[in-house]
N, C-alpha and C positions, 0 to 999 in steps of 0.2 A: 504494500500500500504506500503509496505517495503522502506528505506529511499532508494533513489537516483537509477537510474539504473542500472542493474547486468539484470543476470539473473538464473532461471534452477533450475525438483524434476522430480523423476524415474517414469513412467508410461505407463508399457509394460500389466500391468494390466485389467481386467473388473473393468470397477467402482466399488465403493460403491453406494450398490443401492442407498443410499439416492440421488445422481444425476439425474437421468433421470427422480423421480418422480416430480420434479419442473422443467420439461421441460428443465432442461441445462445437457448439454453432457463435462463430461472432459475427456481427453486423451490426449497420446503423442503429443509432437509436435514438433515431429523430423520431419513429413512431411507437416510440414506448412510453407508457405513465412517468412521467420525471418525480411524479410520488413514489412509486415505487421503486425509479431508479437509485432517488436518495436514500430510498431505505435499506437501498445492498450497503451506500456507503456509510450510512448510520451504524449498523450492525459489526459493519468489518471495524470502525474504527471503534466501537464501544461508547458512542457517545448520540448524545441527541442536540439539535440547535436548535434557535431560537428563532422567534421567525426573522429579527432583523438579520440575522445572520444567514438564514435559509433567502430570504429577499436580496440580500445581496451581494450572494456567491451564484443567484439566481440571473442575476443584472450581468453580469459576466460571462456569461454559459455560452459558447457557440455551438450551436446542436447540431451543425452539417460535422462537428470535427468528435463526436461524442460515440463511443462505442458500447455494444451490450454484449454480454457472451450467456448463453442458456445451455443448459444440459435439459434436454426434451425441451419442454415447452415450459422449462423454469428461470428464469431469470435471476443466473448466480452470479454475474462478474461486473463489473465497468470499468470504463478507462475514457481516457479524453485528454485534449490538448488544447492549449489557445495560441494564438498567433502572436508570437513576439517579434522582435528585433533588436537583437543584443549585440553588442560592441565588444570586438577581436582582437587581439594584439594588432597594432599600428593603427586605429583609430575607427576602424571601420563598422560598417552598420551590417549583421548580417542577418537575415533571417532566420530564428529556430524555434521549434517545438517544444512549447513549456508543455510536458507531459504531468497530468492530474488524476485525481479522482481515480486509483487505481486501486480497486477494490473487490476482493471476494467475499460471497456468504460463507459466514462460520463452516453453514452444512455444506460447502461445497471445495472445502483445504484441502489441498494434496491430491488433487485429480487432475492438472495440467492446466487449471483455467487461464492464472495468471500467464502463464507461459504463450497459450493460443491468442491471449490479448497482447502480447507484445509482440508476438510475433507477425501478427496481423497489424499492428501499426505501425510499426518497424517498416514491410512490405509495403503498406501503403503511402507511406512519407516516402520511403524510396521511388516507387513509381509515380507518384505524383510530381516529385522533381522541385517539389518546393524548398523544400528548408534541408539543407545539407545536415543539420543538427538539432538534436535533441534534449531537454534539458528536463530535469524532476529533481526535486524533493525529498529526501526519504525520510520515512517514516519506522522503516528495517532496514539500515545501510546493506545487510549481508544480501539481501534479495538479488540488487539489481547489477550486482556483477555478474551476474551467470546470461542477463542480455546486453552485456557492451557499454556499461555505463559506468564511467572512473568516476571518484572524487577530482573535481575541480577547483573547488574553492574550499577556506575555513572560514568559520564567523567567529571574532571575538566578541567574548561578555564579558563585563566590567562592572563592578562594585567599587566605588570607588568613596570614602571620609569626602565629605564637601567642609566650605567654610574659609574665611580669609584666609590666605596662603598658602591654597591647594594648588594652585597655578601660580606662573610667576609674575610679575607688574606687566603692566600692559606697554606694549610699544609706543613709542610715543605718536604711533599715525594710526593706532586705536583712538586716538581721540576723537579721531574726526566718522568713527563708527557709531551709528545712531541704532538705539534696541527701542521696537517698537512691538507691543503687545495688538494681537491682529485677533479677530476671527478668524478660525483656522478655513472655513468656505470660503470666505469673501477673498481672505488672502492666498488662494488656492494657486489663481493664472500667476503671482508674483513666484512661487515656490518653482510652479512648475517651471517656468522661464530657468531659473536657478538652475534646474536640475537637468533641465536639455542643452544646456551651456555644458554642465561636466558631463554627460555621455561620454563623449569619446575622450576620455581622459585616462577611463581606466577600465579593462576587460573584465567582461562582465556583467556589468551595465545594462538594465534591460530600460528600451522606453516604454512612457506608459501614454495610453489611447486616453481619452476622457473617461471612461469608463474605470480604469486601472487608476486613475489619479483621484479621481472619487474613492476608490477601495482605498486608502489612502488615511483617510478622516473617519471608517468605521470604528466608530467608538459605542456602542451598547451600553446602558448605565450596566448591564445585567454582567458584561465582562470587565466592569472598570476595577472587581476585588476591591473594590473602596475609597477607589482611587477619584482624582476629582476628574471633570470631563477635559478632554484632549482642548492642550491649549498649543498656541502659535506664538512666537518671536520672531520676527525682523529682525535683521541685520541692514541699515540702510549708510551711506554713501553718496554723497555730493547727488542728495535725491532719489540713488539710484537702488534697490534691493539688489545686495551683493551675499546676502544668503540669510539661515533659516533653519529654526527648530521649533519641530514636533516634540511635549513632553506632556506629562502630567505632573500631580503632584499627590502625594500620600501622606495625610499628616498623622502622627502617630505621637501619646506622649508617656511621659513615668515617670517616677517621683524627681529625675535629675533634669526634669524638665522636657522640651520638645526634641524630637528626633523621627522627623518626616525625612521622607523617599522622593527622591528627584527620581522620575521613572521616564527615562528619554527615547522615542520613537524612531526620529531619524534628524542628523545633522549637517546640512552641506552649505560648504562656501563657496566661492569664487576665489581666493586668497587665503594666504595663514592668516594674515592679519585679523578678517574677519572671522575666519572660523577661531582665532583663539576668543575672539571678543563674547563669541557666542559658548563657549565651554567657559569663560568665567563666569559670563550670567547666569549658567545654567547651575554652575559649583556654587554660586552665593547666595541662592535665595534664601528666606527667613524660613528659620525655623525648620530647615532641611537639615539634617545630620550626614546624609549618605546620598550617591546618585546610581543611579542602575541604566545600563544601556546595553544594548543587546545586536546584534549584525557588525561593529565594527568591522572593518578588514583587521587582517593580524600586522598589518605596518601602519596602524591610522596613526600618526602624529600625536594622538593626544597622552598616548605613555611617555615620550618623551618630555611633554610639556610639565607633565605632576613633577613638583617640588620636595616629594616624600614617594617613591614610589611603590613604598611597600603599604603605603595607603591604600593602597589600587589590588583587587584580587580578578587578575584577568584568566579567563578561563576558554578554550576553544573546541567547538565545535563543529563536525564536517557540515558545508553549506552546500554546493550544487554540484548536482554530479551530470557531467556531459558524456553525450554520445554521439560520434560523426557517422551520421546518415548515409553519407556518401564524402570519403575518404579523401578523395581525390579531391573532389571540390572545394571541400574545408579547409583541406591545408595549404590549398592556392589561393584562399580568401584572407587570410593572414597574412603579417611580416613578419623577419625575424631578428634578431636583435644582432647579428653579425652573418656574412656571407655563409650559408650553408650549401656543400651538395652531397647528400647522401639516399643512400637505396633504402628503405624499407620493409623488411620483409614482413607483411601483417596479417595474421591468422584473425579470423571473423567468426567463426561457428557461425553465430547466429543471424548473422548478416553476410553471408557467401561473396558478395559480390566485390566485399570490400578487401576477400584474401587475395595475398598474391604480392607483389614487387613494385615498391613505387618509389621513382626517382622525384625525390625534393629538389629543390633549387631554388635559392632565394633570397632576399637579403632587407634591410629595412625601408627599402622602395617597393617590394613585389616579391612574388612566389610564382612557381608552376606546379603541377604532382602529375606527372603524367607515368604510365603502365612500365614495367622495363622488364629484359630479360638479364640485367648485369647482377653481377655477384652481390649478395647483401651486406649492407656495412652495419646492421643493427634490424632486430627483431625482436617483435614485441605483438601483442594483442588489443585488441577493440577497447578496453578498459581502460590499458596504458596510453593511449592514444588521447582518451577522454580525458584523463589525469591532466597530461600534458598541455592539452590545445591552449588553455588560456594563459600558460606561462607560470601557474602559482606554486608546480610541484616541482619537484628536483628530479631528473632522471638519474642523477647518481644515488640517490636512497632508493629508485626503485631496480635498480640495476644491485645496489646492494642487499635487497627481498628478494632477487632471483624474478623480478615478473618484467625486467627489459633485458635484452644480450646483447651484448657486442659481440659481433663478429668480426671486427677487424681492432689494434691497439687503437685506441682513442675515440673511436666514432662516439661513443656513448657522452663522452665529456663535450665533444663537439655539437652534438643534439640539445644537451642539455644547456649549452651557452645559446645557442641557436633560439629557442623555444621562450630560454627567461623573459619576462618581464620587471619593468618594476613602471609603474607603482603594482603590488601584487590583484587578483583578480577580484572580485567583492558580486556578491550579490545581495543589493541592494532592498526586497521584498520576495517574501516569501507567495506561491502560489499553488 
């Protein structure tokens, strides 16, 4: 299962046959009860929602991309995808498959469902030729290596002591930074503007339609644990909104007085300057003791900024796990951080099309990946590939796990200088 409810993957297709010989059926499910489809995913995740939340993971749904899988005439599986456009090493916008809502009934574990559901969307992203890549959420990291899907990214979380001199004095061109308290709607188009500026700044990066930028501001009294309603900050600039936080606040007290929760959403600047200006406001409000923030990248700047760093208890977790759809394509959609040319030799199980020998070439102007029959300089699998693409993993730790080879002295170190990025890759919101 894919982490938390979403939904939606294209399926106007004949299966792959490997479905109906294990007795399960997948297909559209544009004409199925979406009451009933939610309730495979209620059941698989153990949970029930609310209606704001049922309404507006509803407002998001594209039903041409939304899958069902039945055993007889029982409706035991879902899966689905939404249309993104995420940003690549060297800047670029490309299109991929945020895979969701991937879900079996309890009564229907350990029969191939999940398997005939990936496999059939897999299949179908591939012959439709849209989106070279794949991207999901887990919910069971162990699941989704066994269909081609690496860890891509980490998220840091952060606990961090707030209060005067958690950060260090302000620059002296923070003066000229203005913090203005917003409605977090009204101030919606100023954030958004904000945050389609750093797209391509850093791999990862997914943009969001109106639609996604409203999912944004879901805040339920019923989910806030007590917290107050989602509030906004400005960051402004000779006029101008030069960036912006998302937070809340949690107040809490005890005999030694107040010690409320700075509970932060999401933070982006256009400059350090401003973005430190906005981590002091966020570290000094009243009657806050402690701040919590959660998606960091593992390089975000603000560990360096703490003035006591053992204030700070940062913790990381696996964030996005990508899958190249089509191998070739993807890694001629990216650059690389030094002149690369090497063979590839890349096993796929589960996507056939993608094994076999591909000559890379490329450098931080452009790529090609075209077919070859020359000797391989480095071998690896659909997973490792996924790891890789956005620059945030090392190919020397995974060459030291045994899950990359060199075949020839050095290729591996060469791949892995090739591949790096910095700033490292982040995913921004969860789907």
């Amino acid at each position: 299962m894919t982490s938390r409810p979403s939904r939606h993957v294209a399926c106007n297709r004949p299966n792959p046959p490997a479905s109906a010989s294990s007795g399960i059926t997948v297909r559209s499910a544009e004409s199925d009860s979406w009451d009933a489809w939610d309730a495979v995913i209620q059941h698989a995740f153990g949970e029930g929602w609310s209606p704001e939340s049922r309404a507006a993971w509803d407002s998001l749904r594209e039903p041409d991309r939304c899958l069902s899988a039945y055993l007889g005439t029982e409706l035991v599986g879902t899966a689905g995808a939404y249309s993104f456009s995420m940003t690549v090493p060297g800047g670029a916008a490309q299109p991929v498959a945020g895979v969701t809502a991937v879900a079996v009934a309890p009564t229907a574990r350990r029969r191939g469902v999940m398997r005939a559901m990936m496999r059939h969307q897999l299949h179908e992203l591939h012959e439709h030729g849209r989106e070279p890549l794949a991207a999901l959420t887990a919910s069971q990291p162990q699941i989704y290596g066994r269909f081609g899907y690496g860890l891509a990214t980490w998220r840091m979380q952060l606990r961090a002591r707030t209060g005067p001199g958690a950060l260090p004095a302000a620059p002296a061109a923070a003066a000229d930074v203005r913090m203005r308290l917003a409605d977090p709607a009204e101030a919606l188009p100023a954030c958004r503007t904000v945050y389609d500026e750093l797209l391509p700044s850093r791999p990862g990066l997914m943009a969001r339609n109106d639609l996604w930028a409203q999912r944004q501001l879901h805040d339920p009294p019923a989910e806030r644990g007590g917290a107050s309603p989602l509030r906004c900050v400005l960051a402004e600039a000779d006029g101008q909104v030069r960036g912006y936080a998302y937070y809340a606040t949690k107040p809490e007290w005890g005999q030694e007085g107040p010690h409320g929760r700075t509970v932060v959403r999401e933070v982006h600047a256009l400059d350090p300057v401003t973005r430190l200006a906005l981590w002091r406001y966020l570290f000094d409000l009243d009657l806050m003791s402690h701040l919590e923030v959660n998606g960091l990248a593992p390089d975000d700047p603000l560990l360096h900024q703490l003035t006591d760093v053992r204030a700070a208890k940062p913790s990381f977790m696996d964030g996005m796990y990508l899958r190249l759809v089509d191998a070739g394509r993807a890694l001629a959609a990216r650059t690389y951080a030094v002149p690369v040319d090497l063979v590839l030799d890349v096993h796929d199980a589960f996507c056939p099309w993608n094994t076999g020998r591909w000559r890379l070439t490329g450098d931080e102007h452009g790529a090609r990946c075209e077919r070859t029959t020359a000797a391989a300089d480095v071998a690896l699998g659909a997973t490792e590939l996924g790891s890789l693409y956005l620059g945030g993993m090392s190919a020397a730790s995974l060459e030291g796990a045994a899950r990359v080879i060199g075949l020839r002295p050095g290729a591996v170190a060469r791949l892995g200088t090739a591949f790096a990025h910095e700033p490292l890759p982040l995913m921004a919101f969860g789907f």
